[in-house]
N, C-alpha and C positions, 0 to 999 in steps of 0.2 A: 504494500500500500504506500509505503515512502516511497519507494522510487517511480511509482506513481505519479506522483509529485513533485517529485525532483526533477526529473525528466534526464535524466546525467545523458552524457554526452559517450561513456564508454562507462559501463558496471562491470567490475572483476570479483570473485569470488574468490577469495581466500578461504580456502579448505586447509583449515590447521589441524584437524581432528579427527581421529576417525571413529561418528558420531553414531556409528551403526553399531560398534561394537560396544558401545557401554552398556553397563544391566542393564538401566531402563529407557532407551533411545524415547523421544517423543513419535505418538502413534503417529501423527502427518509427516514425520521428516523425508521418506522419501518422497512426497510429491512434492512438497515444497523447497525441496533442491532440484526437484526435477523443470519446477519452475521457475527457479532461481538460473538452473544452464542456459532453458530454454531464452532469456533474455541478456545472459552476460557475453561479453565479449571475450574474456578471460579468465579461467579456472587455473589457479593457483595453489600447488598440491605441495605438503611439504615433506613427502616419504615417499620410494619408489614403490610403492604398496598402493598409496593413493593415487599415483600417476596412473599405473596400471588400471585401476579401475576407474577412472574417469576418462580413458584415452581416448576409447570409443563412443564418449554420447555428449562430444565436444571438439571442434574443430583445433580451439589452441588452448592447449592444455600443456604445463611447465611444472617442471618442479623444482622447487625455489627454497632451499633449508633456511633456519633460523642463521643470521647470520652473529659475528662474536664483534663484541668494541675490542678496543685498541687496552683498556686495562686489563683484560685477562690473558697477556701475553706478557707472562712471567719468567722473573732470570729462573735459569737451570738451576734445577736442586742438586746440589750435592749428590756424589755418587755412592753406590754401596745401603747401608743400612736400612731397610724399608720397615718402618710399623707402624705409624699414622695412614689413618684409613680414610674416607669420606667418601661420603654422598649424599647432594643437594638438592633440594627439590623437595614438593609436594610427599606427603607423609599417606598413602592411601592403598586401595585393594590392590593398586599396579603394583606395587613392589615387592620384589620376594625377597622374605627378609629370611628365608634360611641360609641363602652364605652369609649373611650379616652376622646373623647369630656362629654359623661354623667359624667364621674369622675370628670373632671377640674370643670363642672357647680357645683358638690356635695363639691366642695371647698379643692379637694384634689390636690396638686402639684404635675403634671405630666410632665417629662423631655422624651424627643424623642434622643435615640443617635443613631448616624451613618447615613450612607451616603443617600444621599436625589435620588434614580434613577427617582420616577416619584411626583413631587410635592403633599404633600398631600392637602385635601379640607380645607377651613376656619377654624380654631379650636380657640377657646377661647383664648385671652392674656394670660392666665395662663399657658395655653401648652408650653416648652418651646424644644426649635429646637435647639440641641446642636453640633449637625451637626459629624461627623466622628471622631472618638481616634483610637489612634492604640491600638490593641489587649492589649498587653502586661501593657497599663494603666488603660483598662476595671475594673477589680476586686478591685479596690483603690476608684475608681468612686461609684460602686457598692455598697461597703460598707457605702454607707451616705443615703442608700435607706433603707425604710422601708419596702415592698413591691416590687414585680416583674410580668410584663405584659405580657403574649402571645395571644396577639389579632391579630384574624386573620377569613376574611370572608369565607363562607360556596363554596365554587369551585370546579371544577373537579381536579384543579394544588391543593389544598392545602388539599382535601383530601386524597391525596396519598404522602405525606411529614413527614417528623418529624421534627421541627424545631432543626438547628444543634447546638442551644444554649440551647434545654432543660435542661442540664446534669450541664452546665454551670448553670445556675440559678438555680437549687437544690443546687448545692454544697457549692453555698453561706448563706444557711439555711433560706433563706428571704422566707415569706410567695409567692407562686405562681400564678397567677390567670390567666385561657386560657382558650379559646376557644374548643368547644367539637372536636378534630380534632380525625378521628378515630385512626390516629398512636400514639394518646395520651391517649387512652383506657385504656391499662394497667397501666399507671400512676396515675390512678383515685384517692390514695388512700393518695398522696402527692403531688398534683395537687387541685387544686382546680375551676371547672370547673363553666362556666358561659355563659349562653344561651342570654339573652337580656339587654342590657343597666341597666335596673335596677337591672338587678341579678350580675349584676359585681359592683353597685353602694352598694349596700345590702352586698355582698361579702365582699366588700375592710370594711365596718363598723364592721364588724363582726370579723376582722380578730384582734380588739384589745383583743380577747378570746382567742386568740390562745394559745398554752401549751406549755413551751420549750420541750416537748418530738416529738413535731409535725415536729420542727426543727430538730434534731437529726436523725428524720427518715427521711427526703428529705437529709440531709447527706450524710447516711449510702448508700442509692441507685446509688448519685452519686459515692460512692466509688466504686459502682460495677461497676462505667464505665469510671474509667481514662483512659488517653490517654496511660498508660505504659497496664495496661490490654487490653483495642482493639488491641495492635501492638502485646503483646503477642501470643494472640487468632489467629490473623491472620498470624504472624511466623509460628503458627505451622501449619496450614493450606496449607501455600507455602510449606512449608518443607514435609508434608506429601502429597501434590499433583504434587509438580515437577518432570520431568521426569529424567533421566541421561543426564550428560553434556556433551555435543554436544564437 
């Protein structure tokens, strides 16, 4: 009904979500996305999972990650010792907190930051609950960690996601360790991928081998994806999809 109204000149759909998979999707959302193609000019996906399924029922259809600022491109950590754990973000059903749990028992110090939506299950005294920072303090926090968490359980909602902090924790050169999510496939190569509690406990030991060139290259990838390059990308997209003004 806004855009109604509006009468915009070029409507883009940012599809940040994949709103099919959560427990309780709204019962219209499929028609009303299908509504919403049916008038945009550009669907903008932010996981190769999304792409894929919007490729066919839309002419220009991109996918466009969360891009990273210029603070969370931190000096190299020192080399060798690894026991500072973390990971940031929403506190909810997406997360599997059983490597969380196997790490703390492996005697590793693991900090939870941000905002708590649905309590998590019992987790070890070592875990600790740091509870919400704003953004702009994240990357100062960051830097006292030796390592970086994406755990996250095997679902319909979280197969078809990219978590919007990947790019972000590459940039800080910290060793990464996540869960096989398929929009983190092509990541495989600076990523470090872990199937079961003990492969994530196996993982974080192994990571005192790491190579400063290992660093360097989780880098170099998030520089392919600041926040100044996705706006660029997507300028020229508007600009070369918009119609004459009205």
């Amino acid at each position: 009904e806004i855009l109604n109204l509006v009468r915009p000149r070029l409507t883009v759909y940012d599809c940040v979500d994949n709103f099919s998979g959560l427990p309780s999707p709204p019962p219209d959302l499929a028609a009303t996305e299908a509504a919403l193609m049916a008038r945009c000019g550009l669907v903008l996906t932010t996981s190769r999972t999304l792409y894929e399924e919007k490729l066919g029922r839309h002419p220009h259809v991109i996918e466009l990650h969360h891009g990273v600022g210029p603070a969370f491109f931190l000096a190299p950590r020192p080399a060798g010792h690894v026991r500072r754990l973390c990971y940031f973000g929403t506190l909810w059903h997406a997360v599997d907190y059983a490597p969380i749990r196997a790490l703390a028992e492996a005697d590793f110090e693991v900090e939870l930051i941000g905002p708590v939506k649905e309590p998590p299950p019992e987790l070890p005294a070592s875990v600790r609950l740091r509870g919400p920072v704003p953004h702009e303090e994240l990357p100062a926090l960051l830097a006292g960690f030796d390592a970086l968490l994406l755990p996250y359980v095997d679902d319909d909602y979280n197969r078809g996601v990219i978590p919007a902090k990947t790019y972000e924790c590459l940039a800080t050169g910290r060793p990464v360790l996540a869960s096989p999510l398929p929009a983190l496939k092509g990541l495989s190569e600076v990523l470090t991928t872990c199937r079961t509690p003990s492969e994530w406990v196996a993982a974080a030991h192994e990571l005192e081998r790491e190579t400063e060139a290992a660093g360097r290259a989780r880098v170099a990838v998030a520089r392919d994806h600041t926040e100044e390059k996705a706006f660029l990308s997507l300028r020229a997209l508007v600009e070369t999809l918009k119609g004459p003004p009205r």
